[in-house]
PDB file with SEQRES, HELIX, SHEET and CRYST1 records, atoms N, CA, C and O in Angstrom:
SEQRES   1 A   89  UNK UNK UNK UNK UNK UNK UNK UNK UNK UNK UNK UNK UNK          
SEQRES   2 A   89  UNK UNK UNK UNK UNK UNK UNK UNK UNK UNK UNK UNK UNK          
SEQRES   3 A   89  UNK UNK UNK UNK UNK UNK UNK UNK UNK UNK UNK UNK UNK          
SEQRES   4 A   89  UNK UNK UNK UNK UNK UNK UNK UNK UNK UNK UNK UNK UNK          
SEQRES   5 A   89  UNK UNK UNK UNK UNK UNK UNK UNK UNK UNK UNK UNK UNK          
SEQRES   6 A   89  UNK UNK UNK UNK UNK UNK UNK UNK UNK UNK UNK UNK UNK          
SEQRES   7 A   89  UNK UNK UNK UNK UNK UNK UNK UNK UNK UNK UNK                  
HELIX    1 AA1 UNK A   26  UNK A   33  1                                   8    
HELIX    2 AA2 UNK A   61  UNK A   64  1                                   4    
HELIX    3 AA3 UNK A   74  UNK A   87  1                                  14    
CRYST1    1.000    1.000    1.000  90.00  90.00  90.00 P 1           1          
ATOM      1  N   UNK A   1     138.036 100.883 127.214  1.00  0.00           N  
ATOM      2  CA  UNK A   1     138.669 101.886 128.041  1.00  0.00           C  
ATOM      3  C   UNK A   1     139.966 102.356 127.374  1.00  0.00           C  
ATOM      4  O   UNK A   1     140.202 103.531 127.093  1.00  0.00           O  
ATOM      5  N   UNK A   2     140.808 101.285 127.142  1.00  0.00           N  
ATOM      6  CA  UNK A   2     142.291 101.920 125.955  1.00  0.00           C  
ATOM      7  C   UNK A   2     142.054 102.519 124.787  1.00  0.00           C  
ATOM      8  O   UNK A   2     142.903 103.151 124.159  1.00  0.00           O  
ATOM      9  N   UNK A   3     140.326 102.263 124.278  1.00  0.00           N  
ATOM     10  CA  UNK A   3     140.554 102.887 123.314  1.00  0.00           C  
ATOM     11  C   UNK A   3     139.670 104.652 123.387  1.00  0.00           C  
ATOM     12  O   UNK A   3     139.619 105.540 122.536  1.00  0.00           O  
ATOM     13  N   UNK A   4     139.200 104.586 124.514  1.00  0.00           N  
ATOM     14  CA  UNK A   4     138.578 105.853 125.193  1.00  0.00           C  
ATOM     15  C   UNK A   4     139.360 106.916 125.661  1.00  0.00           C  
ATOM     16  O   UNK A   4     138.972 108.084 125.681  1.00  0.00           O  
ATOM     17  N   UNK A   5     140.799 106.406 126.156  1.00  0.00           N  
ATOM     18  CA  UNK A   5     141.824 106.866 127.173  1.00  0.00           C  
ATOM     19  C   UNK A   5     143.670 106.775 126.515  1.00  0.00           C  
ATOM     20  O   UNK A   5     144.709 106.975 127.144  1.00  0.00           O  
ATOM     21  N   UNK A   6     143.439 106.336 124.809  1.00  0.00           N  
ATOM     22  CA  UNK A   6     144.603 106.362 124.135  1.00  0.00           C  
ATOM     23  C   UNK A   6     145.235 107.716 123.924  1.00  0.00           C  
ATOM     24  O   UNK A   6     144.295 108.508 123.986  1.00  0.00           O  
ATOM     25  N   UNK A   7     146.122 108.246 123.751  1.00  0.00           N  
ATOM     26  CA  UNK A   7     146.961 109.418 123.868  1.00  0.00           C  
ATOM     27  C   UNK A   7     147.522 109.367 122.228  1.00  0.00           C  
ATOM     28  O   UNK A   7     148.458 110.053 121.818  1.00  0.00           O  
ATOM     29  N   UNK A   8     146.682 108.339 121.347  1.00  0.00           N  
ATOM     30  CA  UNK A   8     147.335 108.437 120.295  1.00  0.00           C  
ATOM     31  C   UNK A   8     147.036 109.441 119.200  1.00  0.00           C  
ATOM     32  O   UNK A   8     147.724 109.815 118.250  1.00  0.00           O  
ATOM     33  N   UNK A   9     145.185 109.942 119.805  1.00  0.00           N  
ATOM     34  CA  UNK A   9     144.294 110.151 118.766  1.00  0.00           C  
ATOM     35  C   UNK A   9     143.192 109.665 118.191  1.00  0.00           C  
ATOM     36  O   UNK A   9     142.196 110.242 117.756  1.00  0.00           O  
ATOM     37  N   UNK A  10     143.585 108.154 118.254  1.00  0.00           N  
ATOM     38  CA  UNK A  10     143.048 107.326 117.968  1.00  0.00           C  
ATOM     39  C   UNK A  10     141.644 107.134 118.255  1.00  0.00           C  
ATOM     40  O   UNK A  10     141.393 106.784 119.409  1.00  0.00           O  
ATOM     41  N   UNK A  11     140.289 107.346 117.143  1.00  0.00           N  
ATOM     42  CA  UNK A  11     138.806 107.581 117.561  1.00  0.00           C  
ATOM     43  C   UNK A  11     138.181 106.729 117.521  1.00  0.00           C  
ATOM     44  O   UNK A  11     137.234 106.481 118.267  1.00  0.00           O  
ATOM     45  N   UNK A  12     138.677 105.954 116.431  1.00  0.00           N  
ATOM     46  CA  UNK A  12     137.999 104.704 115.799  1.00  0.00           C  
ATOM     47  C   UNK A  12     137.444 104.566 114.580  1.00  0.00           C  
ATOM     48  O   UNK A  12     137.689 105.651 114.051  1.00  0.00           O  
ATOM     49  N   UNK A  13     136.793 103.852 113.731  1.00  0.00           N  
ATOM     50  CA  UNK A  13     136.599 102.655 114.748  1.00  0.00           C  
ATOM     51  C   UNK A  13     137.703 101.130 114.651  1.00  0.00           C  
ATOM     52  O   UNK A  13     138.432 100.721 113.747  1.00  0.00           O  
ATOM     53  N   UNK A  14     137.417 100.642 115.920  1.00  0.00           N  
ATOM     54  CA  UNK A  14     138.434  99.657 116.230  1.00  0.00           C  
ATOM     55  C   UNK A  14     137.651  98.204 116.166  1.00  0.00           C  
ATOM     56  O   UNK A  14     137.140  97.925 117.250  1.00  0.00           O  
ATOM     57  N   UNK A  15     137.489  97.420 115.344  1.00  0.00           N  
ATOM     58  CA  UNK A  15     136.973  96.022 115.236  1.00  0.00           C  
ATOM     59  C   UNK A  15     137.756  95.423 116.905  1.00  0.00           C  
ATOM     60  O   UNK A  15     138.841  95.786 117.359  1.00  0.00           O  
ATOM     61  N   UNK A  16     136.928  94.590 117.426  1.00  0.00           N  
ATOM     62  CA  UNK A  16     137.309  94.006 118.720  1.00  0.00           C  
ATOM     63  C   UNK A  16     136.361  92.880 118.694  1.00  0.00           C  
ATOM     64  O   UNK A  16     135.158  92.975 118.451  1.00  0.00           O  
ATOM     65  N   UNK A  17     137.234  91.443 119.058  1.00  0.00           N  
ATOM     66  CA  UNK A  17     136.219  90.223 119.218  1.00  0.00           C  
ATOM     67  C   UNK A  17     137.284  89.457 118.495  1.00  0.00           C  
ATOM     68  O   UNK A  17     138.192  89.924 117.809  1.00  0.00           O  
ATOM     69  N   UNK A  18     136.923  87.719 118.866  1.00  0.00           N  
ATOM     70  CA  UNK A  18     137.933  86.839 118.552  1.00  0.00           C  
ATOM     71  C   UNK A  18     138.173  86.437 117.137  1.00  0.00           C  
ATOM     72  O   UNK A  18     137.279  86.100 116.361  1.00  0.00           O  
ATOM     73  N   UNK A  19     139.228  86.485 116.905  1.00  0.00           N  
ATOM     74  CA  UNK A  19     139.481  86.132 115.093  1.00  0.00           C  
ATOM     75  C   UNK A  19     139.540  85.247 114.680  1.00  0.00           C  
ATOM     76  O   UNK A  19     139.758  85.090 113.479  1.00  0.00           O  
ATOM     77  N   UNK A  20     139.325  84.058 115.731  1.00  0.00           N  
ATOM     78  CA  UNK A  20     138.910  82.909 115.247  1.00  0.00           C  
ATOM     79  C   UNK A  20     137.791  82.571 114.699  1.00  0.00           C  
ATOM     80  O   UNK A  20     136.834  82.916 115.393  1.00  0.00           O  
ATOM     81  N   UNK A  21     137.358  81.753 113.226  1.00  0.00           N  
ATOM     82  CA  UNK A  21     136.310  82.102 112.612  1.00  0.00           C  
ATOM     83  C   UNK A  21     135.706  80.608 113.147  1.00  0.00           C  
ATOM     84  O   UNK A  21     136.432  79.644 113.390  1.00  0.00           O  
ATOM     85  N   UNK A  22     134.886  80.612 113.222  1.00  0.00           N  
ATOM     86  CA  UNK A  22     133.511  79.592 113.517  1.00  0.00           C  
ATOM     87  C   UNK A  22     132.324  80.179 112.568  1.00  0.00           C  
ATOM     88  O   UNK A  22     132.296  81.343 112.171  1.00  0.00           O  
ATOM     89  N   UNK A  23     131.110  78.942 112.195  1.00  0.00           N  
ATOM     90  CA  UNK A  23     130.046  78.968 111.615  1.00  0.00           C  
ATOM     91  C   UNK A  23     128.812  79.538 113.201  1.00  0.00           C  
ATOM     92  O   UNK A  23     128.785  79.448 114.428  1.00  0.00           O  
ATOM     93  N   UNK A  24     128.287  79.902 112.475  1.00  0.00           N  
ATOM     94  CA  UNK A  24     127.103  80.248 113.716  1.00  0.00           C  
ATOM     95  C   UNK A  24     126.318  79.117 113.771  1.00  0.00           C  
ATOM     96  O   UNK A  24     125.224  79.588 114.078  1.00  0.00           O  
ATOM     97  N   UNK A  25     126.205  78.151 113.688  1.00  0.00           N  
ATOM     98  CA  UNK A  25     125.999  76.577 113.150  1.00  0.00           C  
ATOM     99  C   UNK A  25     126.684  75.995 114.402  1.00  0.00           C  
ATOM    100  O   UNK A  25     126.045  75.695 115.410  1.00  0.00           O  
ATOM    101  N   UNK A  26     127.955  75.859 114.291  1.00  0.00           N  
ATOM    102  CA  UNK A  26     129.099  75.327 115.243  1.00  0.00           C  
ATOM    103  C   UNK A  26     128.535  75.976 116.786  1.00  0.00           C  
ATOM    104  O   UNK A  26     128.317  75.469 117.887  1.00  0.00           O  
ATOM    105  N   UNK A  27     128.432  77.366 116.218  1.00  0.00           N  
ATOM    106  CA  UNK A  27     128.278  78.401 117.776  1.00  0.00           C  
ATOM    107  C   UNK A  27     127.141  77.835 118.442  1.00  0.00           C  
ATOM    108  O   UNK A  27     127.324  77.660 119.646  1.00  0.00           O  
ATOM    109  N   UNK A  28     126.019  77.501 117.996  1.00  0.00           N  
ATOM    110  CA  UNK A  28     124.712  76.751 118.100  1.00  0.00           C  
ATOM    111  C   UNK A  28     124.947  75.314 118.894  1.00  0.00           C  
ATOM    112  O   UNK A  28     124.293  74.993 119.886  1.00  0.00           O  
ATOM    113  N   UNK A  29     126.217  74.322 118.165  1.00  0.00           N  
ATOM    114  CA  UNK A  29     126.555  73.358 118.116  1.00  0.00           C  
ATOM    115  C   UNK A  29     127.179  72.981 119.764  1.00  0.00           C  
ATOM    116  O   UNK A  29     126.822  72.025 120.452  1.00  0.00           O  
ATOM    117  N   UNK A  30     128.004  73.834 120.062  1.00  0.00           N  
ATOM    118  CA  UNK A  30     128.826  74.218 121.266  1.00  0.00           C  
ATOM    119  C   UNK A  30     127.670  74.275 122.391  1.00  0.00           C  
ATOM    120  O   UNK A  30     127.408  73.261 123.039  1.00  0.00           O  
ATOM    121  N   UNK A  31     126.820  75.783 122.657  1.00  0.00           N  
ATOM    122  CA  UNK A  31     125.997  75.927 123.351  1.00  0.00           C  
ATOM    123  C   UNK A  31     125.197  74.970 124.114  1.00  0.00           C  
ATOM    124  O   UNK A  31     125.054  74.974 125.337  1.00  0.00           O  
ATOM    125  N   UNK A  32     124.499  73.843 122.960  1.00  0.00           N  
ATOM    126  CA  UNK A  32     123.406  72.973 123.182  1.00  0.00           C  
ATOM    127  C   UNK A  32     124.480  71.784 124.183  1.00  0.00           C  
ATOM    128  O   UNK A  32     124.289  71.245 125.273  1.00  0.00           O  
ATOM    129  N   UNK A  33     125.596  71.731 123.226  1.00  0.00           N  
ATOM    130  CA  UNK A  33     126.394  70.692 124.078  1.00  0.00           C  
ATOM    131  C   UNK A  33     126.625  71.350 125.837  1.00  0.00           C  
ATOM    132  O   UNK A  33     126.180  70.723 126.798  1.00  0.00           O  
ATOM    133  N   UNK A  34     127.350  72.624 125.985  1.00  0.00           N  
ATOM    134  CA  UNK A  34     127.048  72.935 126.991  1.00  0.00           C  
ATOM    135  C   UNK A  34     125.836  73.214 128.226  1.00  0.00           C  
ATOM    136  O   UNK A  34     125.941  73.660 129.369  1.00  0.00           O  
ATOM    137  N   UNK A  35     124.701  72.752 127.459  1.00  0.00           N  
ATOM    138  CA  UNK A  35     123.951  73.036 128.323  1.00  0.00           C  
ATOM    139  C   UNK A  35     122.849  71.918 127.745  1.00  0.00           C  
ATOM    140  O   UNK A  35     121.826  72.096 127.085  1.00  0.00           O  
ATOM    141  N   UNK A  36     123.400  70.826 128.201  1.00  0.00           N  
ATOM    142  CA  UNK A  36     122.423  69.760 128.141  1.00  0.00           C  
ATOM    143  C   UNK A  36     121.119  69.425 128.377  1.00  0.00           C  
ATOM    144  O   UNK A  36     120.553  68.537 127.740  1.00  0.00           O  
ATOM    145  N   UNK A  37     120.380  70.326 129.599  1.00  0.00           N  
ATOM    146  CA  UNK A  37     119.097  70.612 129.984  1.00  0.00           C  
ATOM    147  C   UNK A  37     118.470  71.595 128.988  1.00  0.00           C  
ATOM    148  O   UNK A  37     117.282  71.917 129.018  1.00  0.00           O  
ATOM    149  N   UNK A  38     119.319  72.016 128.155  1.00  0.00           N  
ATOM    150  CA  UNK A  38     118.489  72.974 127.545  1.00  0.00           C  
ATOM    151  C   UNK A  38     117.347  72.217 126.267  1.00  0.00           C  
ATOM    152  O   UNK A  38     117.780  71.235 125.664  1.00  0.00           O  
ATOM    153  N   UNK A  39     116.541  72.512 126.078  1.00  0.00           N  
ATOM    154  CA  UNK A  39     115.255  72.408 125.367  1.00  0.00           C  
ATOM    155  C   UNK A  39     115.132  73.015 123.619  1.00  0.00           C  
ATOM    156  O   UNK A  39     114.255  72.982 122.756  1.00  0.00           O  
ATOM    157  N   UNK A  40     116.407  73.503 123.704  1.00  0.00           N  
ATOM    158  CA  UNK A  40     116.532  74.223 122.170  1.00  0.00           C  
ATOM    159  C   UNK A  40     117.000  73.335 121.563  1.00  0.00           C  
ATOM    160  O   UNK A  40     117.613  72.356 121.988  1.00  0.00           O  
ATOM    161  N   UNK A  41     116.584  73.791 119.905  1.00  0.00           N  
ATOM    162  CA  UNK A  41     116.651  72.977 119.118  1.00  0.00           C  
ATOM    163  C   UNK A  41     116.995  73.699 117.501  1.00  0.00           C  
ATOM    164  O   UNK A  41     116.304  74.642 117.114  1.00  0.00           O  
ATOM    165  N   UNK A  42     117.850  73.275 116.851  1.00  0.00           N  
ATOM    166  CA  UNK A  42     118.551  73.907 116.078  1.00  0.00           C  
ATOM    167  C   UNK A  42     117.855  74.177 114.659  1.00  0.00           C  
ATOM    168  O   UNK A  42     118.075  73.387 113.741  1.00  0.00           O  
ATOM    169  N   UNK A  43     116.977  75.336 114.462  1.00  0.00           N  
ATOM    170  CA  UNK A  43     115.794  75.382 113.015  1.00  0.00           C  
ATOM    171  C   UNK A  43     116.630  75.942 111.935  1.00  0.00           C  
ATOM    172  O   UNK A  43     117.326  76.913 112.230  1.00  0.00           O  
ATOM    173  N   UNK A  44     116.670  75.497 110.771  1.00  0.00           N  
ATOM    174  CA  UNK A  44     117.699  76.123 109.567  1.00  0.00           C  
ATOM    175  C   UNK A  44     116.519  76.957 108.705  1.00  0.00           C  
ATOM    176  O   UNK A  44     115.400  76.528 108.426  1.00  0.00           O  
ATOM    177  N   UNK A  45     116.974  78.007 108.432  1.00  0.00           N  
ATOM    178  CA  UNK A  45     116.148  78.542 107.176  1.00  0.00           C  
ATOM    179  C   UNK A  45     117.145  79.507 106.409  1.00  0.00           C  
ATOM    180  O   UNK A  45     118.345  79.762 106.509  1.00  0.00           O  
ATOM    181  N   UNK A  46     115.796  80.051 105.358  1.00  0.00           N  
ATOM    182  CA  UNK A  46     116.993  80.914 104.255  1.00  0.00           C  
ATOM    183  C   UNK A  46     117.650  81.800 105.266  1.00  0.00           C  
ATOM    184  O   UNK A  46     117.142  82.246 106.294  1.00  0.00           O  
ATOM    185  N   UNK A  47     119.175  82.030 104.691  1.00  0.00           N  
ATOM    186  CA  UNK A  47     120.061  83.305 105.308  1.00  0.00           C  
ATOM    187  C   UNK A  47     119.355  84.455 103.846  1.00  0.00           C  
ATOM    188  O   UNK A  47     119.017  84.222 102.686  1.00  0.00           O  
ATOM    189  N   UNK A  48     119.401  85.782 104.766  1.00  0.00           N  
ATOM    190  CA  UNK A  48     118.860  87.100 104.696  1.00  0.00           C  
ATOM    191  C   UNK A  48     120.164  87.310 103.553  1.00  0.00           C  
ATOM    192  O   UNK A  48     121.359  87.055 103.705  1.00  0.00           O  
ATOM    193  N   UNK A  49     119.163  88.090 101.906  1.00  0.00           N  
ATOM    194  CA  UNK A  49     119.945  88.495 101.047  1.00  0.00           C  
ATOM    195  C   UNK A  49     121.642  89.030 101.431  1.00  0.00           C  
ATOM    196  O   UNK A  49     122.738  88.564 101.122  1.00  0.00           O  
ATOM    197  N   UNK A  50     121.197  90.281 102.285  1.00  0.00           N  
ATOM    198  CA  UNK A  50     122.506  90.803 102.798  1.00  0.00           C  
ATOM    199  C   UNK A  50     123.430  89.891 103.920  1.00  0.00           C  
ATOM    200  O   UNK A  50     124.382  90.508 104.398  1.00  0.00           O  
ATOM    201  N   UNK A  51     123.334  89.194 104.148  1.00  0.00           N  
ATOM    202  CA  UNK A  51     124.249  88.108 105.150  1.00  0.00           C  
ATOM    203  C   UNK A  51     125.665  88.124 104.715  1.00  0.00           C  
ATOM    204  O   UNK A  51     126.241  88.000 103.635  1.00  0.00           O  
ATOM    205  N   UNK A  52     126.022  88.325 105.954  1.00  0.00           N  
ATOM    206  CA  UNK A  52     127.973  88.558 105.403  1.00  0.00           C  
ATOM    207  C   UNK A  52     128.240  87.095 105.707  1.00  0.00           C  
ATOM    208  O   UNK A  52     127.784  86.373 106.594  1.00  0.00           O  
ATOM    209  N   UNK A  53     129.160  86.838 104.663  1.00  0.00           N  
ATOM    210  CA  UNK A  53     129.477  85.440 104.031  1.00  0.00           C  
ATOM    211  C   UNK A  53     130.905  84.767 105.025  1.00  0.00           C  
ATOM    212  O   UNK A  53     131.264  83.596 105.150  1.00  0.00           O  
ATOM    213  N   UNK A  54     131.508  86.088 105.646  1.00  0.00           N  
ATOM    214  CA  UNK A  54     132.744  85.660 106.730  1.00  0.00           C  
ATOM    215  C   UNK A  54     132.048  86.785 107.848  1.00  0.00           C  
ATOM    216  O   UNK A  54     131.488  87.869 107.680  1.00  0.00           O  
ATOM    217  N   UNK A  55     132.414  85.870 109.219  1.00  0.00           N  
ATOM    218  CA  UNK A  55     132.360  86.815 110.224  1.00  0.00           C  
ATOM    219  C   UNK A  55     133.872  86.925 111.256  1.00  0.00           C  
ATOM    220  O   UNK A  55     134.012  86.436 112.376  1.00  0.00           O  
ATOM    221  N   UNK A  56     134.695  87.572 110.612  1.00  0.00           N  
ATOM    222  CA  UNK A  56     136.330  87.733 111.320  1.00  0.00           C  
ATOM    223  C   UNK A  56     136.602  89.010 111.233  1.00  0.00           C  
ATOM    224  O   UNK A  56     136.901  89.643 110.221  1.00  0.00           O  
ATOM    225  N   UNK A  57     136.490  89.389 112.343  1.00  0.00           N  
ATOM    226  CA  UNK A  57     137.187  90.672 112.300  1.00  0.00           C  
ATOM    227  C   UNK A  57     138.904  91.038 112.230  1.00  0.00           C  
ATOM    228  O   UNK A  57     139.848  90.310 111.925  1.00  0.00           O  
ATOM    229  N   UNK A  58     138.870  92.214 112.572  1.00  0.00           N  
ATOM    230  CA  UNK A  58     140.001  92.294 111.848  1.00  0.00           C  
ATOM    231  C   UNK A  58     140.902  92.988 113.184  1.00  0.00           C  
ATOM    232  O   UNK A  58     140.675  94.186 113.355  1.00  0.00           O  
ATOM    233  N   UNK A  59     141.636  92.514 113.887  1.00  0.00           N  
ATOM    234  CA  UNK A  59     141.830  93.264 115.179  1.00  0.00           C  
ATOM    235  C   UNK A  59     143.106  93.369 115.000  1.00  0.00           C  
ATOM    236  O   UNK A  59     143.699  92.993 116.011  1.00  0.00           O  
ATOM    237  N   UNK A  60     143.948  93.783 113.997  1.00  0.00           N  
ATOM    238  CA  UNK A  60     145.478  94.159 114.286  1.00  0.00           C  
ATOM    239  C   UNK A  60     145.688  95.670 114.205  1.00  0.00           C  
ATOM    240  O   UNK A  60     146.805  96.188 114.198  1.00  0.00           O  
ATOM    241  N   UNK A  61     144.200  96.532 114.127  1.00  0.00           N  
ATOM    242  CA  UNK A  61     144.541  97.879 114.705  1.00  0.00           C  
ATOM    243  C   UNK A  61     144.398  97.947 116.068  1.00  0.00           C  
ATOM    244  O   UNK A  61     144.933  98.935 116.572  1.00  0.00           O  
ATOM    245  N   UNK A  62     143.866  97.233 116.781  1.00  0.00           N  
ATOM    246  CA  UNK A  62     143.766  97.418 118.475  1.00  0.00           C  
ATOM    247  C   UNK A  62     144.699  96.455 118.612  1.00  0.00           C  
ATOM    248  O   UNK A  62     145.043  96.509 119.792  1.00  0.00           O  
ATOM    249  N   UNK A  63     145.246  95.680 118.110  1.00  0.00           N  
ATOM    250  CA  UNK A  63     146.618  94.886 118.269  1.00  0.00           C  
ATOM    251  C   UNK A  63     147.609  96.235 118.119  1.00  0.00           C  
ATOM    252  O   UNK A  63     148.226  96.431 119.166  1.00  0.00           O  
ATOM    253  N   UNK A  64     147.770  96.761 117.548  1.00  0.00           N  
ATOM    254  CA  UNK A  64     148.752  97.617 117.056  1.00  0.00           C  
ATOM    255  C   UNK A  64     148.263  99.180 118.025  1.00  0.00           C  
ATOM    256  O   UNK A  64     149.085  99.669 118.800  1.00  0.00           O  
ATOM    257  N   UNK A  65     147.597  99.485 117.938  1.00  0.00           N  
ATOM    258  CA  UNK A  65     147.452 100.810 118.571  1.00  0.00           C  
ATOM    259  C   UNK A  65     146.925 100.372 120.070  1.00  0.00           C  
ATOM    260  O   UNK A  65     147.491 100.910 121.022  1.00  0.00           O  
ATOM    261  N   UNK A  66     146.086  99.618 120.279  1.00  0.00           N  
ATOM    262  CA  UNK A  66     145.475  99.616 121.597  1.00  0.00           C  
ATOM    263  C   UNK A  66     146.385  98.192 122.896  1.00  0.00           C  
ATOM    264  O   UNK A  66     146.099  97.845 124.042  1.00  0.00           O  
ATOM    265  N   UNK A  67     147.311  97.834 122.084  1.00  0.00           N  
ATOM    266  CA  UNK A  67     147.872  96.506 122.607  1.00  0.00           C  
ATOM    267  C   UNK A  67     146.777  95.564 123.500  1.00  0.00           C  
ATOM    268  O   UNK A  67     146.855  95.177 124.666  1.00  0.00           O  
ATOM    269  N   UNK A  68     145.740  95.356 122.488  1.00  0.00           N  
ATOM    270  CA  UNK A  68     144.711  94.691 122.855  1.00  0.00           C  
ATOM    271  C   UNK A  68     144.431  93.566 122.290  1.00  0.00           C  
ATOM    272  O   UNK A  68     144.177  93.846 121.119  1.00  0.00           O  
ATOM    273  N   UNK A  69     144.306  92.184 122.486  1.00  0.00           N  
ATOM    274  CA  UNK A  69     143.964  91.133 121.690  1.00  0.00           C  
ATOM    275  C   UNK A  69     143.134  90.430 122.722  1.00  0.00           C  
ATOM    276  O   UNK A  69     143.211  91.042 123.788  1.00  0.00           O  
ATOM    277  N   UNK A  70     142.240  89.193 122.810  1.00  0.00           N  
ATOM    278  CA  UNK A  70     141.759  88.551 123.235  1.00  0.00           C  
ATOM    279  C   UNK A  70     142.482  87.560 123.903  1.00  0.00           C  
ATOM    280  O   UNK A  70     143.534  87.203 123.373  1.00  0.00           O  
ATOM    281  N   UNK A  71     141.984  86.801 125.436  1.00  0.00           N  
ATOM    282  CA  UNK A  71     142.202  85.874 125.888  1.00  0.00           C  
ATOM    283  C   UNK A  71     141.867  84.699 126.490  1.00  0.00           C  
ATOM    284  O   UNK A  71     142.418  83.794 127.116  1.00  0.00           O  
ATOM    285  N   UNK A  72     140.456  85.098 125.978  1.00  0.00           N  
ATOM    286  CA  UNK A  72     139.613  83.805 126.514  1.00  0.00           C  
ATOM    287  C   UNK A  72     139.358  83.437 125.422  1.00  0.00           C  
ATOM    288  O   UNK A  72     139.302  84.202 124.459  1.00  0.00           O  
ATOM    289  N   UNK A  73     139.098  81.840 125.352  1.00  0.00           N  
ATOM    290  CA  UNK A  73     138.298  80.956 123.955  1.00  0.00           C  
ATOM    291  C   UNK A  73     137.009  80.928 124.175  1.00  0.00           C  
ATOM    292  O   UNK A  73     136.432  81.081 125.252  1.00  0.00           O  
ATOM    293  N   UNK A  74     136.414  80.661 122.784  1.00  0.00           N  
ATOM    294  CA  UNK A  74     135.436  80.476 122.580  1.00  0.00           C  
ATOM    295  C   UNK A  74     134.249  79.735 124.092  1.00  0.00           C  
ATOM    296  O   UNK A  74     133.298  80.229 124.698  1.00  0.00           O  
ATOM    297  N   UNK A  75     134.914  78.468 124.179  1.00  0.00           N  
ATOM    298  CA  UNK A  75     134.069  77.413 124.903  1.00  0.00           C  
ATOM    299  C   UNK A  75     134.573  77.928 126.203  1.00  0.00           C  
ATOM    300  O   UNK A  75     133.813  77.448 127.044  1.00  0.00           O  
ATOM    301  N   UNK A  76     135.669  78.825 126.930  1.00  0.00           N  
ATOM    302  CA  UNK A  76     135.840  79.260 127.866  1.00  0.00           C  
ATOM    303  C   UNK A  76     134.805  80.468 128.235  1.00  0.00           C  
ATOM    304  O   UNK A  76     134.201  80.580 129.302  1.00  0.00           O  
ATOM    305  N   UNK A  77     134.745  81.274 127.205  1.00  0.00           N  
ATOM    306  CA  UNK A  77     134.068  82.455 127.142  1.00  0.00           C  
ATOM    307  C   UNK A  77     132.419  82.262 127.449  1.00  0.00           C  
ATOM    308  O   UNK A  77     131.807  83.121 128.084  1.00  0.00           O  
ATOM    309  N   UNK A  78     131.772  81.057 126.938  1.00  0.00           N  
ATOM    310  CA  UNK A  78     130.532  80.215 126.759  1.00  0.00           C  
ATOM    311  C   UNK A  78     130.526  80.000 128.269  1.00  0.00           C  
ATOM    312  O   UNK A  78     129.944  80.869 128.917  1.00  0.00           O  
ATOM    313  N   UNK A  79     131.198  78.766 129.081  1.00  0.00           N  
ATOM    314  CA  UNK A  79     131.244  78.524 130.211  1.00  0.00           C  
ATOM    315  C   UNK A  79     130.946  79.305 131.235  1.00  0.00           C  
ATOM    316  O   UNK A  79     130.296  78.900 132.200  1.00  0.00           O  
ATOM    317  N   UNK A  80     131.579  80.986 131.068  1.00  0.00           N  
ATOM    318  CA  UNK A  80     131.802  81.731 131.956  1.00  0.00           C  
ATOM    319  C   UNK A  80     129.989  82.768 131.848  1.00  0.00           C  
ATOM    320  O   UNK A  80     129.145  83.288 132.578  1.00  0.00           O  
ATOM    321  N   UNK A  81     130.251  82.561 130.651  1.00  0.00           N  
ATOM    322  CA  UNK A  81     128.542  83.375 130.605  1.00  0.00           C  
ATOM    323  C   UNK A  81     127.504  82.633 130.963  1.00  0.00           C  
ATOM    324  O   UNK A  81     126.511  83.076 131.541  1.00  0.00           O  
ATOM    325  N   UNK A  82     127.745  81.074 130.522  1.00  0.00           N  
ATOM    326  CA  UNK A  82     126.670  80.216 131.157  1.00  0.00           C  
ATOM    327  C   UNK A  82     126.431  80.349 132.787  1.00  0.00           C  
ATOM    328  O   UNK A  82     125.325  80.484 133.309  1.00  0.00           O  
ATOM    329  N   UNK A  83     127.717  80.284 133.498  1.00  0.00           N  
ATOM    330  CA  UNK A  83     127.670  80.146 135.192  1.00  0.00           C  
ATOM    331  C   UNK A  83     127.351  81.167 135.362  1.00  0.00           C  
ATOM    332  O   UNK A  83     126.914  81.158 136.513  1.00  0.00           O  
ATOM    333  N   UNK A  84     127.219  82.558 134.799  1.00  0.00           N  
ATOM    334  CA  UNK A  84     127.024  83.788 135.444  1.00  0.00           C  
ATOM    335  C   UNK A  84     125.202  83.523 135.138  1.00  0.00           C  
ATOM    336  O   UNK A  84     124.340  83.249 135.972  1.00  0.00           O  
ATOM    337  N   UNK A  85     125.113  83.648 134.220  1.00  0.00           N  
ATOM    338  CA  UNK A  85     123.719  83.196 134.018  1.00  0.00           C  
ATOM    339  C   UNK A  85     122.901  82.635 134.791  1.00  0.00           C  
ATOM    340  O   UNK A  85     121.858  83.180 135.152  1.00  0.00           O  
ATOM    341  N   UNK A  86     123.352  81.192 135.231  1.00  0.00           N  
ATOM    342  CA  UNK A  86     122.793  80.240 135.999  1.00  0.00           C  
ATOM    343  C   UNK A  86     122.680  81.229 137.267  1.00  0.00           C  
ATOM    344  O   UNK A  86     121.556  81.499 137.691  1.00  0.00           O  
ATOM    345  N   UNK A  87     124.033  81.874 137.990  1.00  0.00           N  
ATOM    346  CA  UNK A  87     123.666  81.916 139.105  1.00  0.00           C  
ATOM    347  C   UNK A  87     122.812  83.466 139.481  1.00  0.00           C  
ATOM    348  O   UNK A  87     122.237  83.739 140.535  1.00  0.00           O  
ATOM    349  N   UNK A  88     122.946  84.275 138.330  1.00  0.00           N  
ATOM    350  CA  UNK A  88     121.681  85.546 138.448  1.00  0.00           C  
ATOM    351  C   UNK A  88     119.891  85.311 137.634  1.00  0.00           C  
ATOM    352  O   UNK A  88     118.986  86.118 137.421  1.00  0.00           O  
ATOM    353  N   UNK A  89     119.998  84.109 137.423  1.00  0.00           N  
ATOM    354  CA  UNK A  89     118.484  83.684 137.029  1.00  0.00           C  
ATOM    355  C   UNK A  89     117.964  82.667 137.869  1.00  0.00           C  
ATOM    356  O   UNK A  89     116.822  82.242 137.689  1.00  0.00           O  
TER     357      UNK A  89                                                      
END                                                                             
């Protein structure tokens, strides 16, 4: 919406999402722990030629133009999607 409704000009694009870097491994790692009933199970295979090697974005232009940064963590953010989940399925 700030960056729909900025008065700066500003079109984009604007990287948005937490800059804390984690493995998608870890992200996997977290999940299963949170959800102990779950039945998944963690399969490794080749990563795809083009696979980006860091996933961090870069958010000090919506820091800077949109006075936007993140405030939920990771395992907070997880929690909150899990209970919403649970209680619309």
């Amino acid at each position: 919406m700030r960056l729909m409704e900025n008065d700066q000009g500003l079109i984009g694009p604007v990287n948005i999402g937490n800059p804390g870097e984690f493995t998608i491994k870890a992200l996997a790692e977290i999940v299963l722990r949170l959800i102990p009933e779950s039945k998944s199970r963690l399969v490794f295979r080749p990563l795809p030629s083009d696979d980006p090697t860091q996933r961090k974005p870069d958010i000090a232009l919506a820091r800077e133009k949109l006075g936007w940064e993140p405030h939920v963590g990771l395992e907070d953010g997880l929690n909150r999607t899990i209970a919403y989940f649970r209680q619309v399925l």
